[in-house]
C-alpha positions as CSV (number, residue, x, y, z in Angstrom):
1,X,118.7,78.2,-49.0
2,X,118.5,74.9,-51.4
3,X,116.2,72.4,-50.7
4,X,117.2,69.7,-49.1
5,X,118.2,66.0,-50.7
6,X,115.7,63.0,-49.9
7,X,118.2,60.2,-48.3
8,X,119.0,57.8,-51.1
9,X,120.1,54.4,-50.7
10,X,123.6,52.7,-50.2
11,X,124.9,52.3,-54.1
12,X,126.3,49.0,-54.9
13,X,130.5,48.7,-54.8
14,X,132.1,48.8,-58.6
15,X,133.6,45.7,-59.4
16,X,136.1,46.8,-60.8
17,X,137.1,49.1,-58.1
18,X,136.9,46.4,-55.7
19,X,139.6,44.3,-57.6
20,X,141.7,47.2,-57.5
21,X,141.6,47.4,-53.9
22,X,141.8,43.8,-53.3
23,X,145.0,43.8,-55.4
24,X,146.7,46.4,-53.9
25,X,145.7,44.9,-50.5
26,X,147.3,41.7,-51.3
27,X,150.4,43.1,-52.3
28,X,151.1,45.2,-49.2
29,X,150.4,41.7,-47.3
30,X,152.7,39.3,-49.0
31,X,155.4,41.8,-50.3
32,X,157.1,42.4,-46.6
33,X,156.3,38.2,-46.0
34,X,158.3,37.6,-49.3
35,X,160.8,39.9,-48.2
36,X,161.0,38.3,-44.7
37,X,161.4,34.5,-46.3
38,X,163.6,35.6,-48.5
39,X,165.9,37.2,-46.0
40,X,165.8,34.6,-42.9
41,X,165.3,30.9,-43.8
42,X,165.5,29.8,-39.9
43,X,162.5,31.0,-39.1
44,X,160.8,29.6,-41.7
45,X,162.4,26.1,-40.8
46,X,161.0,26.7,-37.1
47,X,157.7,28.1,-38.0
48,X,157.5,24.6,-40.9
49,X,158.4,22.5,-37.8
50,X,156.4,24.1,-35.0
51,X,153.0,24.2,-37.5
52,X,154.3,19.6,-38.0
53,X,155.0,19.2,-34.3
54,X,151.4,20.9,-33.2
55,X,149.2,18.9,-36.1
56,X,151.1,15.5,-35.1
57,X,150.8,16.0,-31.6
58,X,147.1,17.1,-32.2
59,X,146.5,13.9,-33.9
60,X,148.2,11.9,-31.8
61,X,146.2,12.8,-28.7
62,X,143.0,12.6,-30.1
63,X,143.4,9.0,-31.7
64,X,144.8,8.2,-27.6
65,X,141.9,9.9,-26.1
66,X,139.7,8.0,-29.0
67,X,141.4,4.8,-28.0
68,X,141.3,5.1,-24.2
69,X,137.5,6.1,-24.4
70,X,137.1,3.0,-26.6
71,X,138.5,0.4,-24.2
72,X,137.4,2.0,-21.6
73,X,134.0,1.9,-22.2
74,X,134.4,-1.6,-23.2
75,X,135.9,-2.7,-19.8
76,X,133.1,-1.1,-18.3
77,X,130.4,-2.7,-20.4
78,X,132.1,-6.3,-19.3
79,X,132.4,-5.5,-16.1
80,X,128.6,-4.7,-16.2
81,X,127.4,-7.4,-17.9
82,X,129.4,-9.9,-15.7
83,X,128.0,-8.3,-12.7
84,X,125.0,-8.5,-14.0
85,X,125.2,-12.0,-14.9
86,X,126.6,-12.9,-11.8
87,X,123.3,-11.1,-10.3
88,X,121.2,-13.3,-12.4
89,X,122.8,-16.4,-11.8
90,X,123.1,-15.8,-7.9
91,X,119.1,-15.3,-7.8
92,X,118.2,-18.0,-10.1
93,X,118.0,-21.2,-8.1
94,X,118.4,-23.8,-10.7
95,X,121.2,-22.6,-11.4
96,X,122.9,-22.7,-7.6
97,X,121.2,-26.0,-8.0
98,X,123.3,-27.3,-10.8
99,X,126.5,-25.7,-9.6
100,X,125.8,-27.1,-6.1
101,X,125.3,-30.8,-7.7
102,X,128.6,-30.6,-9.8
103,X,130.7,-29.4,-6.5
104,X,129.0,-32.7,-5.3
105,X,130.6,-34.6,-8.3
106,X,134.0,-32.9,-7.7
107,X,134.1,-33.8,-3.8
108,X,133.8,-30.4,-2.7
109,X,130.9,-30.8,-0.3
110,X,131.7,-27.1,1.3
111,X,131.1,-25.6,-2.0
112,X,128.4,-27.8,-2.6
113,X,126.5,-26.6,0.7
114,X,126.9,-23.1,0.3
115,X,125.4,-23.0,-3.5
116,X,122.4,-25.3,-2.2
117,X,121.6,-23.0,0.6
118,X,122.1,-19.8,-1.7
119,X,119.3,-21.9,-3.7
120,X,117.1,-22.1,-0.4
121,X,117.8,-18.5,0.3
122,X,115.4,-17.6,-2.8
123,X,111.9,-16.3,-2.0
124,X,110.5,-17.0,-5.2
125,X,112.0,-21.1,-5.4
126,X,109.7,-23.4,-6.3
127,X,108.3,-26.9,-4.8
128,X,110.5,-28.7,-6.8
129,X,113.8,-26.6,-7.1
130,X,113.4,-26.4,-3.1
131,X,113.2,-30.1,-2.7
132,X,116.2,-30.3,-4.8
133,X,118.1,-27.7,-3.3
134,X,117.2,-29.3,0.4
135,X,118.1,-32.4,-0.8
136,X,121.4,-31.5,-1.7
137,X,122.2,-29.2,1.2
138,X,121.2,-32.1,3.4
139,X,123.7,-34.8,1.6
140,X,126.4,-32.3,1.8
141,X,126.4,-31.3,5.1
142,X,126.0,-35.0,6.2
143,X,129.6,-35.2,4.1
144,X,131.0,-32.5,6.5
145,X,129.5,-34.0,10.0
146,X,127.0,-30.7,10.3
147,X,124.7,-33.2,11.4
148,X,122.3,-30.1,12.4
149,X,122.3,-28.4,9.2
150,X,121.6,-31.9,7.4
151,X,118.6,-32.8,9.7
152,X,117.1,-29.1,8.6
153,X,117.2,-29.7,5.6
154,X,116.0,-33.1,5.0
155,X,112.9,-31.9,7.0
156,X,113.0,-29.4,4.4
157,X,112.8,-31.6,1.5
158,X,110.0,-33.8,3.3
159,X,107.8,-30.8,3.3
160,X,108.6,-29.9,-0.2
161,X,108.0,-33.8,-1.6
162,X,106.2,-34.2,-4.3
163,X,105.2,-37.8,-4.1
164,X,106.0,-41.1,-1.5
165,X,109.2,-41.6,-3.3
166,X,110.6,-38.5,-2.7
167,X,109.1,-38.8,0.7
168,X,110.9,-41.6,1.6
169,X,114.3,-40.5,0.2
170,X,114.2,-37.2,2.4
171,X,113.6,-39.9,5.2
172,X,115.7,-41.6,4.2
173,X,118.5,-38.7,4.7
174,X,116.7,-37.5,7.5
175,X,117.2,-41.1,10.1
176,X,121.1,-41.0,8.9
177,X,121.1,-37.6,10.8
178,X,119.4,-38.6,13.3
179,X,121.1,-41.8,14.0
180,X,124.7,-39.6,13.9
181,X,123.6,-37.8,16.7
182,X,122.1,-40.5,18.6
183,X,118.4,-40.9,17.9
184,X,117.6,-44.0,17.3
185,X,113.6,-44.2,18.2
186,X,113.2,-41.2,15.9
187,X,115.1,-42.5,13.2
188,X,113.7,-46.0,13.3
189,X,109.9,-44.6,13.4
190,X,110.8,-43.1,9.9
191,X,112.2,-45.5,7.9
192,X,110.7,-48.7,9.8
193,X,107.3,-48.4,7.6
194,X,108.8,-48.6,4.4
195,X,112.7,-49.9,4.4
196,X,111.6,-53.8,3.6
197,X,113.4,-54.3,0.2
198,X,115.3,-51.0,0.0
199,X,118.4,-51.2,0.9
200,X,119.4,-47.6,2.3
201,X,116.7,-47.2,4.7
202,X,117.4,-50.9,5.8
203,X,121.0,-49.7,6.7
204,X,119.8,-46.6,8.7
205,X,117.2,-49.0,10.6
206,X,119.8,-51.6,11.3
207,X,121.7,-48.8,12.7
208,X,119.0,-47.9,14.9
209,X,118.1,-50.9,16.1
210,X,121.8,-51.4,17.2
211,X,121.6,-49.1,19.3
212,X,118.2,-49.9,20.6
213,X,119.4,-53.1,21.5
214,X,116.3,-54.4,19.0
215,X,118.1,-56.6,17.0
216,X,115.5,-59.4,17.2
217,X,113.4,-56.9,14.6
218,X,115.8,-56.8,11.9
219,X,115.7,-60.0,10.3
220,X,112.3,-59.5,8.3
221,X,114.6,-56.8,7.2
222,X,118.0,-58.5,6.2
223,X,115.8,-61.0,4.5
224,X,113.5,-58.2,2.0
225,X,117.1,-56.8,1.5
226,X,119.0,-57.1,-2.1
227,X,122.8,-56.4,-0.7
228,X,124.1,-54.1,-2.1
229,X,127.9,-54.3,-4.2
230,X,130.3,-54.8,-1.1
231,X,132.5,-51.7,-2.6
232,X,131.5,-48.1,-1.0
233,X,130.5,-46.5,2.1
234,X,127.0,-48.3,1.7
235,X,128.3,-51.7,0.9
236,X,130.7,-51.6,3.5
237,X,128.4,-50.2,6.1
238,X,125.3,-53.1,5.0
239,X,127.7,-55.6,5.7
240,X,129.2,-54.7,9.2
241,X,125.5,-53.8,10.5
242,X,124.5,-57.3,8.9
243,X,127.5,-59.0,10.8
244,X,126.7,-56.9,13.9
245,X,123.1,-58.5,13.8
246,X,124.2,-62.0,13.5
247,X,126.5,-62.0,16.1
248,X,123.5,-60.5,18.6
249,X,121.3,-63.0,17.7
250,X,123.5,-65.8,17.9
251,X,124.5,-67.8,21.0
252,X,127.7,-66.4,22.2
253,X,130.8,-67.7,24.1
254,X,132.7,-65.3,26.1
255,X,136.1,-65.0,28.0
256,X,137.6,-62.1,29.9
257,X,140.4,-61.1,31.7
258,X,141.7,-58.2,34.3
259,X,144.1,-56.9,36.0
260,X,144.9,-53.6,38.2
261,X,147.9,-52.7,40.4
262,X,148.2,-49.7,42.7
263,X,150.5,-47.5,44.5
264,X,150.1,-49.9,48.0
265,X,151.2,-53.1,46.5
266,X,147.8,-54.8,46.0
267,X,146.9,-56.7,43.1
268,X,143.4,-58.0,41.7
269,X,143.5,-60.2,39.1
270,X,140.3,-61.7,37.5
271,X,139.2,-64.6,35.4
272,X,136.1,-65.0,33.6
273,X,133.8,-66.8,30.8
274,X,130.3,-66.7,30.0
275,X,128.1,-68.7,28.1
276,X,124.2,-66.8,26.4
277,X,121.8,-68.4,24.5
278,X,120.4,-66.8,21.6
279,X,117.7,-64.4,22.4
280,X,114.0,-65.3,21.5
281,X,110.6,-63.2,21.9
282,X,107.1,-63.8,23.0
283,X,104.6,-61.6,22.6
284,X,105.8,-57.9,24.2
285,X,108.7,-60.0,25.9
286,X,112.4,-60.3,24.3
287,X,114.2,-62.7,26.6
288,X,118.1,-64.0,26.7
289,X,119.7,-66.1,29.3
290,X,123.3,-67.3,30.2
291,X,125.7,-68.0,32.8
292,X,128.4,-66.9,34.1
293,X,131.8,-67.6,36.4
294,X,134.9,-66.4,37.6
295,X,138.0,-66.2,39.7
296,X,139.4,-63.3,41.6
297,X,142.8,-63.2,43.5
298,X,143.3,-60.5,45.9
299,X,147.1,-60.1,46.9
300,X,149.5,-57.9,48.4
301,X,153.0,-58.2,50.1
302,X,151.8,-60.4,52.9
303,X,148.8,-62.4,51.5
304,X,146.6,-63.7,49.0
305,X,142.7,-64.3,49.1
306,X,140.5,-66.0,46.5
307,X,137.3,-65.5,45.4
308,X,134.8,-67.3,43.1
309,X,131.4,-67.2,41.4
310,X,128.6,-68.6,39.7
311,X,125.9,-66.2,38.0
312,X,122.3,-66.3,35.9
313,X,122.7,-64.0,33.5
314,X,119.6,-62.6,32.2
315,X,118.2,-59.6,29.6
316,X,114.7,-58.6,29.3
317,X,112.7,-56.5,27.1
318,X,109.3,-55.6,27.7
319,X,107.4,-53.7,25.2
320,X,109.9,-50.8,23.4
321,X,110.6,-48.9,26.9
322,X,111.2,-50.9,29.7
323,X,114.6,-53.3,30.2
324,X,115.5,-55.8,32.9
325,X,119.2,-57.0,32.9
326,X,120.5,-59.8,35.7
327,X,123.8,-61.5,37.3
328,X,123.1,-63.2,40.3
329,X,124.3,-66.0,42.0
330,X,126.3,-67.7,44.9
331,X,130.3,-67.0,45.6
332,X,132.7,-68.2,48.1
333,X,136.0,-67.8,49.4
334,X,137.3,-70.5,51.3
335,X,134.8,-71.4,53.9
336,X,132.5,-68.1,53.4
337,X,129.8,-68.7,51.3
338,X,127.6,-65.6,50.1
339,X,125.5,-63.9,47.8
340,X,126.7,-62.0,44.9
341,X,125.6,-60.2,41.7
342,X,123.2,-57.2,40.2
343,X,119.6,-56.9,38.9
344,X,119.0,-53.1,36.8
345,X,116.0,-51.5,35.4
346,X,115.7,-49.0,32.9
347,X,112.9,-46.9,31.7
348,X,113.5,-45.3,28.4
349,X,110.5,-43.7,26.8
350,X,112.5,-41.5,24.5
351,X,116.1,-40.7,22.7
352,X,116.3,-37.8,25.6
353,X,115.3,-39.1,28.8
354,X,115.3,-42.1,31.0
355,X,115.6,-43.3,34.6
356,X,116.9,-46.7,35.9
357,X,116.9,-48.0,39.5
358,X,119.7,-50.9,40.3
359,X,120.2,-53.2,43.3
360,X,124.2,-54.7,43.9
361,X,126.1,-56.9,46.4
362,X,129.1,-58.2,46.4
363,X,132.4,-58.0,48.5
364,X,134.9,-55.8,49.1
365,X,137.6,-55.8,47.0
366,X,140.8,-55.9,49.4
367,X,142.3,-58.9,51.2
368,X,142.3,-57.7,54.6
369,X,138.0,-56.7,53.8
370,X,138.0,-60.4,52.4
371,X,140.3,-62.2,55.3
372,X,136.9,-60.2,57.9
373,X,134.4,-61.3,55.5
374,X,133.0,-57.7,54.6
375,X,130.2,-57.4,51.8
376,X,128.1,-54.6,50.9
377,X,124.4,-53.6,49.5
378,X,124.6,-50.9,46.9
379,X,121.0,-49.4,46.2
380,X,120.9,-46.6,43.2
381,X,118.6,-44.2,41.6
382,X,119.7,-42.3,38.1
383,X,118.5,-40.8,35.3
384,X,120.1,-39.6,31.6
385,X,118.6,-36.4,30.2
386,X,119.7,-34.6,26.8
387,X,119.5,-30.8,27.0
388,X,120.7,-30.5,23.4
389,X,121.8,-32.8,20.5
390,X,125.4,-33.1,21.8
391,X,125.2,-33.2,25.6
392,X,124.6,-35.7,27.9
393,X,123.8,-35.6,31.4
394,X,123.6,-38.6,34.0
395,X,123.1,-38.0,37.4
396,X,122.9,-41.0,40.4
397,X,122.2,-41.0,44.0
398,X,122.9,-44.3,45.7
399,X,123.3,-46.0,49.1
400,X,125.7,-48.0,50.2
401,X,125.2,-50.3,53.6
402,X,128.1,-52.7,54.5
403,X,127.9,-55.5,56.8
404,X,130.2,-54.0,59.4
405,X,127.8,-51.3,60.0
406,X,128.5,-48.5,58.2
407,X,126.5,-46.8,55.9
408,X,127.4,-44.0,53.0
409,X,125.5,-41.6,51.0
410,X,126.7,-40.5,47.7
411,X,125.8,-39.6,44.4
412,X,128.0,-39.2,41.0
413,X,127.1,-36.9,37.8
414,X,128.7,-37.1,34.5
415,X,128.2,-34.5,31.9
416,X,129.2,-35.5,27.9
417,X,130.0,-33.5,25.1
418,X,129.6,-35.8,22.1
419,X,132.7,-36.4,19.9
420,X,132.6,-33.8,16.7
421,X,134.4,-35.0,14.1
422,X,137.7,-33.3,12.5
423,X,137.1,-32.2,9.0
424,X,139.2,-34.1,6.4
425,X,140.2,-37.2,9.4
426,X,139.0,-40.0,10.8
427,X,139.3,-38.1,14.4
428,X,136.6,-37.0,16.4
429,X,137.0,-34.8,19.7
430,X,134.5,-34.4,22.8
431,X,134.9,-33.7,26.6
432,X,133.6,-35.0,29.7
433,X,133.3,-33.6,33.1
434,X,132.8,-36.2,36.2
435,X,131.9,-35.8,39.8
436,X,131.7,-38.2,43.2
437,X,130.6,-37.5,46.3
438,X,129.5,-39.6,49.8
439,X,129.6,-39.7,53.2
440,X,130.2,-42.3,55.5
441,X,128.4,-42.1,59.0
442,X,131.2,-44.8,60.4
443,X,134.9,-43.8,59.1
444,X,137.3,-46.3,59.1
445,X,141.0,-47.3,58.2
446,X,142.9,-50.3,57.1
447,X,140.1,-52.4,56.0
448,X,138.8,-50.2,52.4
449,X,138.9,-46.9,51.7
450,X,136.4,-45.6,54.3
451,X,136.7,-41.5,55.0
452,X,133.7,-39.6,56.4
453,X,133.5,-37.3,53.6
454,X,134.8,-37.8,50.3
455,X,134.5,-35.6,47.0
456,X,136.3,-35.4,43.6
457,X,135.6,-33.6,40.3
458,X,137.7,-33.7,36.9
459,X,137.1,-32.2,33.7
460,X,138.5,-34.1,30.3
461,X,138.8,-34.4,27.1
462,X,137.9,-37.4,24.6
463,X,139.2,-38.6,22.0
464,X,138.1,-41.6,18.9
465,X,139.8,-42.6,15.8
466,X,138.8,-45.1,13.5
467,X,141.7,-47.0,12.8
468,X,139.5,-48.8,10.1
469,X,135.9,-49.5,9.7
470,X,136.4,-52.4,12.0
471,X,138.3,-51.1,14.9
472,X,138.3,-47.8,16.2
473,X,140.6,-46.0,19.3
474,X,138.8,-44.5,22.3
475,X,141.1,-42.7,24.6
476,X,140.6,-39.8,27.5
477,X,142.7,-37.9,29.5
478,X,141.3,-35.7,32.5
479,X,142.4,-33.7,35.3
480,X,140.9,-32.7,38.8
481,X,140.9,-32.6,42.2
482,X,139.9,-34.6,45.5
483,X,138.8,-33.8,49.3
484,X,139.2,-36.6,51.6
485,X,138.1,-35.4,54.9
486,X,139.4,-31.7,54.2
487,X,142.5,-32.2,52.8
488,X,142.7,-31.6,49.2
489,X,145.2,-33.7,46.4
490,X,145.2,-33.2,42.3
491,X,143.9,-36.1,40.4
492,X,144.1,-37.7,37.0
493,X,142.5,-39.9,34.8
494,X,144.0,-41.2,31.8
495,X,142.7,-44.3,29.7
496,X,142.8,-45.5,26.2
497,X,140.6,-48.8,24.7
498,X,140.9,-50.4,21.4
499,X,137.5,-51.9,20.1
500,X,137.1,-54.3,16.7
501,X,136.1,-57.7,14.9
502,X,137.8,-60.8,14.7
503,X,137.6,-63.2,12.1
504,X,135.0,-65.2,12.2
505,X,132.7,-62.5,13.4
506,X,134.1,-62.2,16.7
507,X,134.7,-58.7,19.0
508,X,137.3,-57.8,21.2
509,X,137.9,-54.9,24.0
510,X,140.9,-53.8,25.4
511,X,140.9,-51.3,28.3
512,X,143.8,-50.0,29.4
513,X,144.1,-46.8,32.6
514,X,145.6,-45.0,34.9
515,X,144.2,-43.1,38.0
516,X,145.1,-41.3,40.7
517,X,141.3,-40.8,42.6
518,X,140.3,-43.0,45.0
519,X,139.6,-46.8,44.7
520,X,137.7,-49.0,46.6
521,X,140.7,-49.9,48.6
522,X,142.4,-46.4,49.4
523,X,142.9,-43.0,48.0
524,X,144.3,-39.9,48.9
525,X,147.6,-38.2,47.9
526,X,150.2,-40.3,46.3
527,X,147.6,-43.0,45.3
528,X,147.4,-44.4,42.0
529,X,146.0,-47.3,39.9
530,X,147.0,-48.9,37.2
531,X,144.3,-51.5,35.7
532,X,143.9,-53.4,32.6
533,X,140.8,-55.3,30.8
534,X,140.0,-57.5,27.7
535,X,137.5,-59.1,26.6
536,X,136.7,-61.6,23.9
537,X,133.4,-62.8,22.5
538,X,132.5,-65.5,19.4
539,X,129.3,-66.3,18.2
540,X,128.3,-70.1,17.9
């Protein structure tokens, strides 16, 4: 047995032997393809066209996906930067700031308040941005009657002041909304230390005072003043509160007139003109005095009565709370000689409270109460209370004695909503709600309206419209009900006034209504009244 061989390694392959192999190789591959061409050109055609339509296709979807990744990634960077942006501009207040001023200068005060308060809404704002955006939230809500929003924000900007003159222009802002909503004391007290010689707070204290019934304080005021051009909600508003002031502290003539018709034939008509001096003050005291007379005629189908009258007239103001006001004097009618008028005080410490006690006598407004010389005493107790900006309330009790020995208890209550105003108009809608009650311990009939127990309620709405800044429509229309002794009847109110200036500086009022409750001569169902008023004042 042979020894056996040690393994030996692979041996390389001989070149030439490989090409030989190759060769033959080759040629078994592309003799039958040869072949196959050679004997079917269709399907080389289709496999030439199959081999284009895949590589053009191929192409074609890659340079669409590239292209539709491409834009798409492009929308979604813009969408991201302007959401971003947006982001950044929404929390950077100067910038709500500057959009909120230039929706100012556009007249587009809802914008304007919404980028102002976004500016507000910031925790990181600083002193000055927030008085700026406070500022500007303030005059644009004041544009759009939010008088809530604008007294906010002026309080606002007063906090955030940097010096006395921003001070006073958040002030400034801040009486204008208080005056709109009927607070005179407290806008007065903010603009009274520093208005002398600037002519916006002057207008907002001559507003107040107006209403006060303190225009003896505003001519230091009017005199500092440099009036301002006569164009423009300021110069148009300086000017009628300038008028308004002369024509308080002027002497004044005075003529009215009235008339009323109801549903039992009687008549009232009523003549009257009044002469007041011009007011003057001493010390705590503001004083003005006047007189007074008139003419009533009292008819119906069968006869007519007459009566007439002479009156003081007097208005005192002591210190800033306490008011006096008087008409008292003798009338007649025919032989009966009596005496007539009214003395009132009022407490009013504050824009949201007061009370006032009132004394009246006077006759009874029918011809047959007239023809038996009947006259009563009217004794009264009330007060006026503000449970939030916009409401009103007025409660009285009173008692009534009359010379033919009756005597009646009663008491009235009025409730207010304040007129808002409608956006984009010079309209402004409130309500009203009204109440009577009394009961008379001797019922009569024939001579007045006299049933032992008496009660009515309406609820109504309210309605102004400023025809133009110097005359403005009042009108109301309510609806209710009435109890005379039990037996209950629908009522309804309805009256509309016209108020305004006549050359010359003069005012007129003109009342005109319609009612169905009870009067001081009868009531019940069926009963109506139709009455009409004007009056007609001139400075001398």
């Amino acid at each position: 047995m042979s020894a056996q061989r040690p393994l030996q390694p692979p041996q390389r392959f001989n070149a030439g032997y490989a090409e030989t192999l190759g060769g033959l190789l080759l040629s078994l591959l592309l003799v039958p393809a040869a072949h196959a061409r050679a004997s079917d050109p269709t399907i080389d055609s289709t496999i030439d066209s199959t081999i284009d339509s895949t590589i053009d296709s191929t192409i074609d979807s890659t340079i669409d996906s590239t292209i539709d990744s491409a834009i798409d990634s492009a929308i979604d960077s813009a969408i991201d930067s302007a959401i971003d942006s947006a982001i950044d501009s929404a929390s950077d207040p100067a910038s709500n700031i500057r959009e909120g001023r230039a929706a100012l200068a556009d007249n587009l005060p809802a914008q304007a308040r919404e980028r102002f308060a976004a500016a507000l809404a910031q925790p990181d704002i600083s002193r000055e941005d927030r008085y700026a955006a406070a500022m500007g939230l303030g005059q644009s809500a004041l544009w759009l009657g939010d008088y809530p929003t604008a007294t906010t924000a002026f309080r606002t900007a007063r906090e955030a002041a940097g010096d006395a003159t921003a001070q006073q222009a958040a002030d400034t802002g801040l009486a204008q909304a208080l005056n709109a909503q009927d607070y005179p004391r407290a806008a007065y007290a903010l603009v009274a230390p520093y208005a002398q010689g600037q002519t916006k707070p002057t207008v907002e204290l001559l507003r107040a005072v107006q209403s006060l019934g303190w225009q003896d304080r505003s001519t230091p005021y009017l005199d500092a003043a440099l009036p301002p051009l006569p164009q423009g909600y300021l110069g148009t508003q300086y000017r009628l509160l300038k008028d308004d002031m002369q024509f308080a502290l002027a002497p004044q003539l005075e003529g009215n007139f009235g008339y009323s018709h109801d549903s039992d034939g009687l008549d009232t008509w009523h003549v009257g003109a009044a002469y007041r001096f011009a007011p003057f003050s001493r010390g705590d005291w503001t004083q003005r005095w006047g007189v007074a007379a008139s003419t009533t005629r009292v008819e119906d189908r069968k006869q007519s009565r007459r009566l007439d009258d002479l009156s003081l007239l007097g208005q005192l103001r002591i210190g800033d709370n306490h008011s006096i006001d008087l008409n008292l004097g003798p009338g007649r009618s025919g032989r009966w000689h009596y005496l007539q008028g009214m003395a009132r005080w009022t407490l009013q410490p504050s824009d949201s409270f007061g009370l006032s006690a009132g004394a009246e006598r006077a006759p009874v407004p029918t011809d047959t109460a007239v023809a038996n010389h009947l006259i009563y005493n009217l004794y009264s107790v009330g007060a006026n209370f503000r449970p939030a900006a916009r409401w009103y309330v007025l409660p009285t009790y009173y008692r009534q004695n009359f010379n033919d020995g009756n005597h009646r208890d009663g008491g009235s209550l009025r409730v207010l909503l304040s007129p808002y105003d409608v956006a984009d108009t010079r309209a402004a809608i409130g309500g009203e709600f009204s109440a009577r009650i009394f009961h008379s311990d001797r019922p009569s009939h024939g001579v007045y309206f006299n049933p032992a127990h008496y009660r009515t309620a309406q609820f109504g709405l309210v309605g102004v419209y400023s025809l133009s800044p110097e005359w403005k429509l009042r009108a109301v229309a309510s609806a209710g009900r009435q109890v005379v002794n039990g037996a209950g009847a629908g009522v309804y109110t309805v009256g509309l006034s016209l108020e305004g200036r006549l050359p010359g500086n003069g005012r007129l009022e003109l009342q005109l209504g319609r009612s169905s409750a009870a009067s001081a001569s009868n009531g019940g169902s069926g009963y109506w009244n139709n009455s009409m008023n004007l009056v007609v004042r001139y400075p001398l």
